[in-house]
LONULUM-823947 format. One line per field, with one value per residue (C-alpha): x, y, z; residue in three letters; residue number from 1. Coordinates in pm, whole numbers, plus 50000, padded with zeros to 5 digits. Each point is the difference from the previous one (the first is absolute). Example, Ala and Ser with C-alpha at 12.3 -4.5 7.8 and 13.67 -1.06 7.14 Angstrom:
BEGIN
X: (51230, 50137)
Y: (49550, 50344)
Z: (50780, 49934)
semar: (Ala, Ser)
rofi: (1, 2)
//
This chain:
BEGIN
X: (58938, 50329, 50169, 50245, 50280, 50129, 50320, 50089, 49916, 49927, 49671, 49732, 49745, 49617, 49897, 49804, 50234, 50116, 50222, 50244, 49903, 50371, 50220, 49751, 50064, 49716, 49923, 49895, 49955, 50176, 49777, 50257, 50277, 49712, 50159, 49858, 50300, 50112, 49993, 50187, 49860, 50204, 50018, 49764, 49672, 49798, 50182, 49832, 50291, 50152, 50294, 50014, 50231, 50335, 49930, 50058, 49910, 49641, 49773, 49643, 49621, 49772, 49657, 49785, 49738, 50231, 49866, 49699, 50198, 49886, 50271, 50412, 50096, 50304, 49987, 50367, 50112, 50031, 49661, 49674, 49768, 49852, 49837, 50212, 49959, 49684, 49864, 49992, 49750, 49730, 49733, 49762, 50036, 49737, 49992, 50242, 49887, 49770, 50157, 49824, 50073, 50369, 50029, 49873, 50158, 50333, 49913, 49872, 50361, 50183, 49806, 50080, 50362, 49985, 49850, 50254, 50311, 49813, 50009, 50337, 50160, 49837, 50046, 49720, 49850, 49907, 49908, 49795, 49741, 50238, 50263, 49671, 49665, 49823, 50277, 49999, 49873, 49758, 49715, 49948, 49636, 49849, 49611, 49773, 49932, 49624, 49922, 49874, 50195, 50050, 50320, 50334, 50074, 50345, 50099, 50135, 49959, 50256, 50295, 49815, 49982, 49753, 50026, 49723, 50191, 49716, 50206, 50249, 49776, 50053, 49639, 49822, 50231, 49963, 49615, 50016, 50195, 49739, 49719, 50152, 50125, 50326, 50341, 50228, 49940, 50302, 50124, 50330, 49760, 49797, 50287, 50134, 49675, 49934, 50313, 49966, 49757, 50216, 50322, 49715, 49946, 50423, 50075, 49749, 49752, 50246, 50281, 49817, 49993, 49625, 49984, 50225, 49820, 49634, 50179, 50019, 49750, 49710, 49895, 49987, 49732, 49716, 49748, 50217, 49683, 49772, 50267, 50014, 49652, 49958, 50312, 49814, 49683, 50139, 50332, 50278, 49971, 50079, 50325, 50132, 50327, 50173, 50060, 49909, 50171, 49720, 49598, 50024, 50223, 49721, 49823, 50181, 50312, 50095, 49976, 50164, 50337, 49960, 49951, 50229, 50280, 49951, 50093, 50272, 50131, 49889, 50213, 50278, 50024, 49975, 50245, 50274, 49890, 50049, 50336, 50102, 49920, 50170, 49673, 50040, 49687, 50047, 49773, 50083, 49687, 50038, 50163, 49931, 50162, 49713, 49959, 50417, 50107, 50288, 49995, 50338, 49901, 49911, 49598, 50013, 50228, 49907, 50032, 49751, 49666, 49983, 50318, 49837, 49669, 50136, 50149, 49732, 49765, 50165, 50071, 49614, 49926, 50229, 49867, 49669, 50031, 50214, 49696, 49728, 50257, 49908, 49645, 50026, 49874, 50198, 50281, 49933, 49671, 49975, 50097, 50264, 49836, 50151, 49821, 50102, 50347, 50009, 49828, 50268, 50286, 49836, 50050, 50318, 50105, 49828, 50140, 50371, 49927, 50008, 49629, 50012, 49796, 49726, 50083, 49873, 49754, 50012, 49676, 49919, 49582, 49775, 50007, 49723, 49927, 49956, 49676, 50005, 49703, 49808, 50314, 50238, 49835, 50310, 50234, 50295, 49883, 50198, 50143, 49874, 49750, 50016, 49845, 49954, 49781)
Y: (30103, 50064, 50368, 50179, 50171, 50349, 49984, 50354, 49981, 49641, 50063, 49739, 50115, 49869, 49928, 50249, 50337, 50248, 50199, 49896, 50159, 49937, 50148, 50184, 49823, 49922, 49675, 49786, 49578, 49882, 49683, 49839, 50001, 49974, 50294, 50269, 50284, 50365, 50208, 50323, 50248, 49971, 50339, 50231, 49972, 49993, 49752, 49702, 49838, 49828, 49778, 49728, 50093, 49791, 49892, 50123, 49817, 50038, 50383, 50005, 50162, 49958, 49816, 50283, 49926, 50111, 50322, 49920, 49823, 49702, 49801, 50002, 49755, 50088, 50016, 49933, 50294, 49843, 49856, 50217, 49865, 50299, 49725, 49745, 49642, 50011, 50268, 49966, 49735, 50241, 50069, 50244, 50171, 50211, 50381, 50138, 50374, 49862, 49976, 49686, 49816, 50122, 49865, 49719, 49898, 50053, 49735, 49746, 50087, 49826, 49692, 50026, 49995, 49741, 49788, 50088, 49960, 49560, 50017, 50070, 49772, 49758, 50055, 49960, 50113, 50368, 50121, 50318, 50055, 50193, 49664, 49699, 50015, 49868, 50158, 50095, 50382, 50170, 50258, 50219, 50087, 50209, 49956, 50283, 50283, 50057, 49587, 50008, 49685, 49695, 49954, 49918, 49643, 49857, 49719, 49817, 49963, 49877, 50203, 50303, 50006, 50284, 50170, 50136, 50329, 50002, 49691, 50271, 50135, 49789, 50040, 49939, 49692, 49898, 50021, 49782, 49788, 49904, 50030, 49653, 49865, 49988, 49889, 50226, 50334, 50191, 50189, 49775, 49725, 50094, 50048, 49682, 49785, 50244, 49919, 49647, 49975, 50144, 49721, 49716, 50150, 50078, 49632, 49757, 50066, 50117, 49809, 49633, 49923, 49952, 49662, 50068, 50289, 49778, 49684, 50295, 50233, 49854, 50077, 50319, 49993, 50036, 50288, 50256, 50237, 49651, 49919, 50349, 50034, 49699, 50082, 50345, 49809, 49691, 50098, 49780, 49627, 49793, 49949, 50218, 50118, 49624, 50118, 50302, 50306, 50222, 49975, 50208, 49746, 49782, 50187, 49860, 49831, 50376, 50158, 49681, 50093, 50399, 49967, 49734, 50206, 50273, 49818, 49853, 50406, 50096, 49688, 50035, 50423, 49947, 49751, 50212, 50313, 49765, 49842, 50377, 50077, 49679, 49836, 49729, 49805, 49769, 50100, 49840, 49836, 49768, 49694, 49807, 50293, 49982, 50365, 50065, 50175, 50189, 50126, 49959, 49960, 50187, 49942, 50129, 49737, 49648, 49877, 49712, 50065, 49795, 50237, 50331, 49880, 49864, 50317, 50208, 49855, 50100, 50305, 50072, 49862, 50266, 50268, 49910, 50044, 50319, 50141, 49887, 50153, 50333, 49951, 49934, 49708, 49725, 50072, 49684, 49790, 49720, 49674, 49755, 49692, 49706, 50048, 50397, 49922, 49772, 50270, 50253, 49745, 50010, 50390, 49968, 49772, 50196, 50273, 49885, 49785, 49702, 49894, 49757, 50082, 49765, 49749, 50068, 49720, 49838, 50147, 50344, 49959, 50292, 50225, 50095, 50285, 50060, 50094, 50381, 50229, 50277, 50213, 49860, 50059, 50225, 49768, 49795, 49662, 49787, 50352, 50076, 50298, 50068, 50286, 50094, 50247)
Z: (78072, 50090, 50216, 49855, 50129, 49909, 49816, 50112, 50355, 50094, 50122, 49965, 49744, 49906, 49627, 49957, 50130, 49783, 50252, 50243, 50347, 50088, 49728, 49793, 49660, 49792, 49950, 49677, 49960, 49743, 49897, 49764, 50273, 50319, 50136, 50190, 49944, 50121, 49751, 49849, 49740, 49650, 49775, 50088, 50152, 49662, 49864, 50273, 50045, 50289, 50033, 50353, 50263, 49932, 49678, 49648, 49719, 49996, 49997, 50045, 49986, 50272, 49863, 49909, 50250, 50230, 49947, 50161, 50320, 49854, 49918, 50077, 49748, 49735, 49638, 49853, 49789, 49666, 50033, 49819, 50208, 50188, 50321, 50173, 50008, 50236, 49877, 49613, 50111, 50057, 49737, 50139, 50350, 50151, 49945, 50232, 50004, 50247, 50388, 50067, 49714, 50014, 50389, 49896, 49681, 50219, 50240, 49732, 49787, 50343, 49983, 49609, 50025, 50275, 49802, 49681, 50232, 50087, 49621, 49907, 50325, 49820, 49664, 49875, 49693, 49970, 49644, 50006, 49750, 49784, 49957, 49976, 49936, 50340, 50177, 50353, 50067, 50302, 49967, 50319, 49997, 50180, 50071, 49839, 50289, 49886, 50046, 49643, 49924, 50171, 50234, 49857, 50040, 50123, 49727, 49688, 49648, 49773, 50161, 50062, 50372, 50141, 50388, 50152, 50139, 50249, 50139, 50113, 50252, 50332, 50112, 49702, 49987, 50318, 49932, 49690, 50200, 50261, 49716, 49862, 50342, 49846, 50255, 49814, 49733, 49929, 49671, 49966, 50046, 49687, 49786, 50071, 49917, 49737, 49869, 50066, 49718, 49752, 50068, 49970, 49634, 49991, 50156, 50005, 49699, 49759, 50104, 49957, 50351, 50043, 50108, 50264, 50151, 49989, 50167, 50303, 49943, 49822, 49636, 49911, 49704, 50285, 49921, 50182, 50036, 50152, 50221, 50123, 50075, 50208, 50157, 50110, 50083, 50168, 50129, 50015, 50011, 50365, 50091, 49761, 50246, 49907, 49600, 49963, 50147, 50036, 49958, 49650, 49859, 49997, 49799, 49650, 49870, 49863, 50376, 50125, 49832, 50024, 50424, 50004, 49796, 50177, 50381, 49826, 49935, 50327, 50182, 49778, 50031, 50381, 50047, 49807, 50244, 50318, 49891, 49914, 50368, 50062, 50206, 50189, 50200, 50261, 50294, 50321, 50082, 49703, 50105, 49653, 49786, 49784, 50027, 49955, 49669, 49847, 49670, 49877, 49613, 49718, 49946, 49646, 49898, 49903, 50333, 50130, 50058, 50313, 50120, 49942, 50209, 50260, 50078, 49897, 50269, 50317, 49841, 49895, 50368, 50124, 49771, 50179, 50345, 49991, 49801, 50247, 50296, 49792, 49981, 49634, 49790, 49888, 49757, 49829, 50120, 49765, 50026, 49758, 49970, 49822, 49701, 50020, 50055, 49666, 49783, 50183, 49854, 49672, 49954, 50159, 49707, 49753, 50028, 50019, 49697, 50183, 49823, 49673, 49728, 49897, 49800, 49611, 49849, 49740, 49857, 50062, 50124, 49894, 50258, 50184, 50167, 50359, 50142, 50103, 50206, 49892, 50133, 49761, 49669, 49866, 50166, 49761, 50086, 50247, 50144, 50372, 50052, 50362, 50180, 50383, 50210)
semar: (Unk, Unk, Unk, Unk, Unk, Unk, Unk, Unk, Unk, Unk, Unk, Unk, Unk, Unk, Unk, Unk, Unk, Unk, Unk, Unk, Unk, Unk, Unk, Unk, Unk, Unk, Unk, Unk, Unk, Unk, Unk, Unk, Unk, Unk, Unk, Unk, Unk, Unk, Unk, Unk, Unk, Unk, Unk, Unk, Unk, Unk, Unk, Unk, Unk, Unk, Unk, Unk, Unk, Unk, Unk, Unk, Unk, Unk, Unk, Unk, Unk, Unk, Unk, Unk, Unk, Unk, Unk, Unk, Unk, Unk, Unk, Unk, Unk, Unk, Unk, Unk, Unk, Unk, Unk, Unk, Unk, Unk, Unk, Unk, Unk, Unk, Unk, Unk, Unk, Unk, Unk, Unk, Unk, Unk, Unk, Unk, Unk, Unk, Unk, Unk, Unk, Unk, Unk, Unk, Unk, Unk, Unk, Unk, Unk, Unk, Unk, Unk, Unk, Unk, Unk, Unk, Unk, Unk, Unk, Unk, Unk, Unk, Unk, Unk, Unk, Unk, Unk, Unk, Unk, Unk, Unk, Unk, Unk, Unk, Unk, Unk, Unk, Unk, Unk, Unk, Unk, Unk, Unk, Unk, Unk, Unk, Unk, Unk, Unk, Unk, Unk, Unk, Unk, Unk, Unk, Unk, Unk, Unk, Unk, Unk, Unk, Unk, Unk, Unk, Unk, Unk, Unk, Unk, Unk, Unk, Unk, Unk, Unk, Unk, Unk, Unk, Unk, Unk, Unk, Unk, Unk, Unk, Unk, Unk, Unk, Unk, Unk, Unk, Unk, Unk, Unk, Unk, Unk, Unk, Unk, Unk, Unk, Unk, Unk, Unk, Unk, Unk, Unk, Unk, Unk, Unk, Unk, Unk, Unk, Unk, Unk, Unk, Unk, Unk, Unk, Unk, Unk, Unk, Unk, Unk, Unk, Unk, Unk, Unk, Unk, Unk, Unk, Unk, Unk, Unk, Unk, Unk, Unk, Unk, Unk, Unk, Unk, Unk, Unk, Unk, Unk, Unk, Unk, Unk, Unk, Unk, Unk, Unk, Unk, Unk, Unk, Unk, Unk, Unk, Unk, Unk, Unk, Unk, Unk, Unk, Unk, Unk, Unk, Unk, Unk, Unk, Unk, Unk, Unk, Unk, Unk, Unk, Unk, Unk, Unk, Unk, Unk, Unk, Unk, Unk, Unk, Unk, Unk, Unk, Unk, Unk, Unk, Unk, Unk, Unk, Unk, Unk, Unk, Unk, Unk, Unk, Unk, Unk, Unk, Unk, Unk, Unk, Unk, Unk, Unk, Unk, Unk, Unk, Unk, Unk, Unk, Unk, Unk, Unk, Unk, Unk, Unk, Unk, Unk, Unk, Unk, Unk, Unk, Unk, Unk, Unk, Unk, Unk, Unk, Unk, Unk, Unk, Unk, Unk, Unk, Unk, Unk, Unk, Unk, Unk, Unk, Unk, Unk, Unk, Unk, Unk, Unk, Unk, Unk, Unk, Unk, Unk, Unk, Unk, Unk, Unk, Unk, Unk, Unk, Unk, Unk, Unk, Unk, Unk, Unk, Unk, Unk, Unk, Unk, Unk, Unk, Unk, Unk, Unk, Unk, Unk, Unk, Unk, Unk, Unk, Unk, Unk, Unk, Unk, Unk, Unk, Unk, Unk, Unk)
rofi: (1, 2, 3, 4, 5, 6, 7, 8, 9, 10, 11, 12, 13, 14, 15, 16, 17, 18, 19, 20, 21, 22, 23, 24, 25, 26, 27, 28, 29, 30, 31, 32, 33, 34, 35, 36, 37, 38, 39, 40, 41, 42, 43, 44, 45, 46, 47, 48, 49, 50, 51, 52, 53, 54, 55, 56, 57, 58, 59, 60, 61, 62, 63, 64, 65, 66, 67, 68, 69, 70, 71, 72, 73, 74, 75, 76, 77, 78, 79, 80, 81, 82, 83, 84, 85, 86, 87, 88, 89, 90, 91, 92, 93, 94, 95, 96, 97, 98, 99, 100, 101, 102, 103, 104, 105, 106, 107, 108, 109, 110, 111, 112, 113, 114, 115, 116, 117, 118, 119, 120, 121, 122, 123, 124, 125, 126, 127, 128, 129, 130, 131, 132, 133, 134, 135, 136, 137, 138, 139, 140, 141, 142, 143, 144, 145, 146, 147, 148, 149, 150, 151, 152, 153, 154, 155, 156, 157, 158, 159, 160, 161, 162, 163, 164, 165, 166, 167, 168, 169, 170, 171, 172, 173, 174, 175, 176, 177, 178, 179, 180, 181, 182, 183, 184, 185, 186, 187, 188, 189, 190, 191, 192, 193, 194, 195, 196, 197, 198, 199, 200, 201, 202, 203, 204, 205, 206, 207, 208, 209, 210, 211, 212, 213, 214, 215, 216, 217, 218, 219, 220, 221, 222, 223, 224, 225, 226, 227, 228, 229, 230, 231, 232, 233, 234, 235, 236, 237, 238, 239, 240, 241, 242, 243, 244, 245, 246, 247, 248, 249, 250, 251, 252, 253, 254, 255, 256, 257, 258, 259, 260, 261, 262, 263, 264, 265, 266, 267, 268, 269, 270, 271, 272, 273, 274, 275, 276, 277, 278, 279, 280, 281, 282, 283, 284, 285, 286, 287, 288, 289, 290, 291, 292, 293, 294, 295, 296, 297, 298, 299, 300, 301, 302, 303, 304, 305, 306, 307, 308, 309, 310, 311, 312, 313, 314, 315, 316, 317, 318, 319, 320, 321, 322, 323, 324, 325, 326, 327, 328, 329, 330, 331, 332, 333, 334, 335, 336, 337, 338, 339, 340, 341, 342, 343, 344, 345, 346, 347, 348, 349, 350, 351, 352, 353, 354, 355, 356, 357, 358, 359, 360, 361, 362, 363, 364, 365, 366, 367, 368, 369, 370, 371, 372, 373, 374, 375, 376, 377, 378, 379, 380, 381, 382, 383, 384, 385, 386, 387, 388, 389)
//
């Protein structure tokens, strides 16, 4: 994530603001130019249009979930679509003549467009629903307010990625949080594995990479439902810090790739905040310079790997202590190991196209299908079903 700057005023603005507090303008992002602009009405008010400040070749619409303070994307004018890019995504939201559901719908929308704006940086793949079967689109469930139906669970299936808006709710978060032991529970982070399962269908599975992935990751075809309950009963296996970059990874080759894609988003959003801020590490008391970083790149380029850790250490290490000078837990507590760092590379490549395709046989062998749990009955085979508490 990058700041913007107010082309009216020159004052330094956030992603998500839809006024300047400066000049007054209103404010809309502009995802096809990553621009965050001022903003003057065009025609009158009913028509809903608004031209940038210094420039005039292009009108638009706010995304209709503006409405609801829920978004500040633009729609360009000769386009019908009635959502923006982020949110044309969405396939069922909660009902919003409820407060609660409304507060909370608003807060899960940032994470949302967050998580669109990683997308788009990287240009990756995005095909709703409505442009490919198995596309990529979000339900926003709430749970049932009488408890006559079990809890809505965070997760995947086939493109169709479901949030728990109880997940909204910092205590009840929080809660689930310590219920699993987990290091780290945030709404951006769900997106991000969530969506981590749909680009292993997008890139990996569809696109013929699969021996690639289970050189790295293991093979895939393992019962996912087994796996998952002797995950639950047995935790994580020893040593697991060295390759695998947190305990849940362990769990199966499927939530391998969707933790480790979604530290690879978190590392690479950071780093484009810090070198925005223009961050520079070098504390005093390190006389090796082991700890020294400056990030003076472009993380959502096809830069190396090895260049984008090596800075994002110190800078995670910084991150750190300012938060425990606060009294607050660590901004990011988990650990790169070698075999972490490798897997990190591999979605690095992957998603700058940098991964071969397998090589085609000669003979095509039957194909047999992988072994799936109870959960998974409806599941497309070889397509991850992945759910979380």
């Amino acid at each position: 994530m990058r700041l913007f700057r107010c082309a009216a005023c020159d004052q330094l603005l956030y992603f998500e603001n839809r006024r300047c507090e400066k000049c007054g303008h209103d404010l809309g992002y502009i995802p096809e130019a990553n621009a965050l602009v001022p903003l003057e009405r065009e025609g009158e008010p009913e028509s809903g249009l608004w031209r940038p400040v210094g420039r005039n070749e292009q009108r638009y619409r706010f995304c209709a979930n503006a409405a609801q303070d829920a978004c500040n994307w633009l729609v360009p004018e000769e386009q019908e679509e009635e959502f923006c890019l982020a949110c044309r995504h969405n396939r069922m939201v909660p009902d919003l003549t409820v407060p609660e559901n409304l507060r909370k719908w608003q807060k899960v929308e940032i994470a949302k467009h967050r998580l669109i704006y990683s997308m788009l940086r990287l240009n990756l793949p995005l095909e709703s629903n409505k442009d490919r079967e198995g596309g990529l689109c979000f339900d926003f469930l709430a749970d049932d307010p009488d408890g006559t139906t079990p809890k809505i669970m965070t997760g995947h299936d086939e493109g169709l990625i479901t949030i728990a808006l109880a997940e909204a709710d910092d205590a009840e978060r929080e809660h689930r949080k310590g219920e699993l032991g987990e290091l780290y529970r945030t709404l951006l982070g769900h997106f991000r594995h969530e969506t981590g399962h749909y680009y292993w269908n997008r890139l990996v599975r569809d696109a013929g990479r699969l021996q690639a992935f289970r050189a790295l990751f293991g093979d895939e075809t393992a019962d996912y439902g087994e796996a998952l309950q002797a995950y639950y009963a047995n935790g994580p296996i020893p040593d697991w810090q060295v390759n695998y970059v947190s305990a849940y990874a362990t769990a199966h080759p499927w939530e391998d790739f969707a933790e480790t894609f979604k530290h690879y988003i978190h590392i690479v959003d950071t780093l484009e905040m810090a070198s925005a801020f223009g961050m520079r590490v070098q504390p005093r008391l390190d006389r090796t310079g082991e700890l020294g970083a400056e990030v003076d790149f472009n993380p959502y380029r096809a830069c190396a790997i090895q260049q984008m850790v090596d800075s994002w250490l110190p800078i995670s290490f910084a991150l750190n202590n300012l938060n425990r000078c606060l009294g607050m837990s660590d901004a990011y507590p988990f650990i790169l190991g070698p075999g972490v760092i490798q897997k990190i590379g591999f979605i690095h490549n992957l998603a700058h196209r940098l991964v071969e395709a397998d090589p085609v046989p000669d003979t095509v062998p039957e194909e047999v299908p992988p072994g799936r749990g109870e959960n998974d009955a409806d599941a497309p085979e070889g397509s991850p079903v992945a759910a979380v508490a």
